[in-house]
N, C-alpha and C positions, 0 to 999 in steps of 0.2 A: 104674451108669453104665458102658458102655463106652466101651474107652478104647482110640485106636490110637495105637502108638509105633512111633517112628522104630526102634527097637533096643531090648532090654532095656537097662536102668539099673541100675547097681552098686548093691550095698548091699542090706542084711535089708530096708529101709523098701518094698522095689520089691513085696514076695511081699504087702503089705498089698493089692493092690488084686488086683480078682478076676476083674474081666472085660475080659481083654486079649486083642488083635490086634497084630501087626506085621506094618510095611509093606511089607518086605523091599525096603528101598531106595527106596521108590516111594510118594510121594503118588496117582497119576493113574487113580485110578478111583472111583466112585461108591461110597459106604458110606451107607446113609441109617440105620443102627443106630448109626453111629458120634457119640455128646455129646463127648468127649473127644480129644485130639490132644495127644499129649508129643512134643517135638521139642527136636532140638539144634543143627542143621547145614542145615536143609531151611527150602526156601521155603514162607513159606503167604500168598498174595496173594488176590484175590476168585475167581482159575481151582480154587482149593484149598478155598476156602467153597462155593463151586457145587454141588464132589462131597461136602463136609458138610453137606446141607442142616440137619441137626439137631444140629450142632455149639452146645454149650453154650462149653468155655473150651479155651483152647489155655494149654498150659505148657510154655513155654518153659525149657531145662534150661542153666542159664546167666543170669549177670546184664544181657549185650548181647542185646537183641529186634530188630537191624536186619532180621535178615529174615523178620520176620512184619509186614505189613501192619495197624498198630493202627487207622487211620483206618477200615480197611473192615469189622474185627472189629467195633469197635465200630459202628457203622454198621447191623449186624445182630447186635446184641446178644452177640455173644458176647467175655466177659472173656478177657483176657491177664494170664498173670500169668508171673515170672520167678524167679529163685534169688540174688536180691543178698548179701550182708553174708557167706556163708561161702566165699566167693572170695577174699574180699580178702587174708589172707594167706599164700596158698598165691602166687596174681600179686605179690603185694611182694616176696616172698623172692625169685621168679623174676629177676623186675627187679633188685634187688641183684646176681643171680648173672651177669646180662647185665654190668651196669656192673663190675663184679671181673673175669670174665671177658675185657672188650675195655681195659678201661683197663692189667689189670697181664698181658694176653697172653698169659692162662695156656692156652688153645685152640693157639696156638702154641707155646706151650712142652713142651705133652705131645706135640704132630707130633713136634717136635724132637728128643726123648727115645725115642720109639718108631723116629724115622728110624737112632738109632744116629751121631748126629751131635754126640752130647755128649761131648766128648773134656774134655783136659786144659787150662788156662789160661784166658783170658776168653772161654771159648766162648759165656757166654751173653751177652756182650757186646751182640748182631745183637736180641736180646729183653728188651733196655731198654725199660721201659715207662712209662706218665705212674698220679705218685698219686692215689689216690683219697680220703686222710684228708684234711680239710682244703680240697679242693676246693667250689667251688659247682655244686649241683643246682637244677635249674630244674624244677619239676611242673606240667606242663599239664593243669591239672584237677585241683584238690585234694577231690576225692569220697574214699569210701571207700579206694581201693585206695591213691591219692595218699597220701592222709595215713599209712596204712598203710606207706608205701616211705619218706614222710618222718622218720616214728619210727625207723625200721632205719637213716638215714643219720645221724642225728646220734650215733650210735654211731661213725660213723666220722669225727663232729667236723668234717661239713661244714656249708656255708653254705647254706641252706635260700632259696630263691624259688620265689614260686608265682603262678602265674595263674589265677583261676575266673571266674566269669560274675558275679558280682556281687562287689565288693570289700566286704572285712569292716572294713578298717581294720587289720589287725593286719599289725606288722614282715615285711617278705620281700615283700609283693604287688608285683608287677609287672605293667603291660601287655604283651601277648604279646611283643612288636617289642622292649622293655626285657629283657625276660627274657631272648631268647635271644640277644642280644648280652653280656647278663655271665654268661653259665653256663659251665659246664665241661661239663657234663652236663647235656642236655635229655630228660626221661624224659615219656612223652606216658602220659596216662590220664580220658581221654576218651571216652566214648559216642558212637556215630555215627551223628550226624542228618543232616539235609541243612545245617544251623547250619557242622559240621565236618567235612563231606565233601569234603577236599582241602586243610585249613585250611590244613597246614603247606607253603607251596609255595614254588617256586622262590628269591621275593622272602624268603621267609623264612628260606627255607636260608640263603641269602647273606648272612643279619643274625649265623648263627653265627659264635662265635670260629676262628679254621686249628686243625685237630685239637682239635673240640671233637666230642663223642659224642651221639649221637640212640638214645636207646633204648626201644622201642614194642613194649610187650604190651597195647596195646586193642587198635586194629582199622587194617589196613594200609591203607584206604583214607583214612583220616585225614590221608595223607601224599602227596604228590606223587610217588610212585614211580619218575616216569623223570629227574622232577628230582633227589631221592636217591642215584637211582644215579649219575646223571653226579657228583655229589660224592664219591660214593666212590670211583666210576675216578680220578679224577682224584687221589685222594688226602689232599684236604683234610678231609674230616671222617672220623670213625669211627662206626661201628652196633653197638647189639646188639637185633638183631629178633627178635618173637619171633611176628609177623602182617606179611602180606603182601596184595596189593591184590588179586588173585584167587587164592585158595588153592587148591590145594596148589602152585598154580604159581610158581616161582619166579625170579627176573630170571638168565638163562645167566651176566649180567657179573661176578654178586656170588661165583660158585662160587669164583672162584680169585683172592680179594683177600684180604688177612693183614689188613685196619682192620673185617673186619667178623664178628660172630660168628651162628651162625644157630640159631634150636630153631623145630620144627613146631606151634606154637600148644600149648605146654605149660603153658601159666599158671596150670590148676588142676588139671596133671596127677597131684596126689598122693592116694594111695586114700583118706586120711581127707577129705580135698577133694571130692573126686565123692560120697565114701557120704554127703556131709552134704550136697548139692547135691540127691540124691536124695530123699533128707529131706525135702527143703523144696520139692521137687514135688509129692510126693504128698500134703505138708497141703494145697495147696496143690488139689491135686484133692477131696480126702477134703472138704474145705472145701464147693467147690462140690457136690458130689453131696451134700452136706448140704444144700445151699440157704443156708449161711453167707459173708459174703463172705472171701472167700482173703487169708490172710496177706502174701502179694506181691502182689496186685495191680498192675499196671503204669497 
């Protein structure tokens, strides 16, 4: 089966497959050899099936699929399949290190130290920060990676709430609007469908606590963006992002505000993280060129 990929993919498991191309950037030309499509970052809508007309399955290298078109793959038979479950705790730790990060100001605390501004007496007085033990987390979206960030937080002896799409009955559920009125920290972990494309908006910013923290490593369109930022100019909440709403681009206002902290969609950027993502593409391929259905399937 050949296979076109977006880039080579980390890891020993990638040298398993045999007949690769890469697209040097670029979906937009006709491959009628090509069954296979690995992607990470790239569009593939029905202009992208056109030039595969013999596309068997697309694998997507990553647990979020927003930007592969499942209605039209499937539509013309071709499976989608993703890399869920060895993401989850490379993104939970992230998330942790977001919320540690903006809550106790350590991003400014190292400026500070490198400024040569740390002198003698209550110099650090100015990077007084709010705790984090003890505090309540709110998780939007108690999936995989959720519950993954909720285990890591009760280490630090906080009050767990959560909201998902269908209530289980157990301690902590909240309605979205309830949650994010008692949190301290609202940590989003959410898939983005068209269900929550823009969920968290304006009206619901406003339902946060004053200096209460939003921290998002799913997907930055989840979030009202300009509504966001105007909270943060203004001061009242704090962030630690780690997705934004058109990537790599980022809001000019947020550069030079001290309530918010920033990494470039790192969530599973650790090497044991990606070589096991790779992993679980290429069963995932090796599957289908079997004629077996794929351990991921979407």
């Amino acid at each position: 089966m050949r296979v076109l990929a977006s880039r080579r993919f980390p890891g020993p498991a990638w040298d398993e497959l045999r007949d690769v191309e890469y697209a040097d950037g670029s979906l937009d030309r006709e491959r009628r050899d090509i069954e296979a499509l690995a992607v990470v970052a790239e569009t593939v809508d029905e202009r992208t099936l056109e030039l595969l007309p013999n596309l068997r399955v697309v694998a997507n290298y990553g647990a979020g699929f927003d930007l592969v078109d499942v209605e039209a793959c499937r539509r013309r038979g071709v499976i989608v399949t993703n890399t869920p479950g060895v993401t989850s705790a490379a993104t939970a730790d992230l998330t942790l290190g977001l919320i540690l990060a903006v809550r106790r100001r350590i991003v400014a605390g190292d400026a500070f130290v490198r400024s040569g501004g740390w002198g003698s007496g209550w110099a650090d007085e100015p990077l007084e920060a709010d705790e984090v033990t003890g505090s309540t987390l709110g998780i939007v979206g108690l999936g995989r990676i959720g519950g993954a960030v909720a285990q890591r937080a009760r280490g630090f002896e906080m009050r767990i709430l959560y909201t998902r799409r269908r209530e289980i009955g157990e301690p902590g559920y909240r309605p979205l609007d309830q949650l994010l009125a008692e949190s301290d920290i609202v940590s989003i972990h959410l898939p983005l469908t068209e269900e929550t494309r823009g969920l968290i908006d304006e009206q619901h910013l406003a339902l946060m606590r004053d200096g209460a923290c939003l921290v998002n490593t799913a997907r930055g369109q989840i979030v009202d963006e300009r509504a966001l930022v105007a909270e943060l100019v203004s001061g009242r909440l704090q962030a630690g992002l780690d997705v934004f709403a058109d990537e790599p681009k980022v809001p000019q206002e947020l550069f030079e505000l001290p309530n918010v902290v920033m990494t470039p969609h790192l969530g599973t950027a650790t090497q044991a993280t990606r070589e096991a993502m790779t992993r679980v593409l290429v069963d995932n391929l090796l599957a289908v060129e079997a004629g077996r259905p794929p351990p991921n399937a979407v």
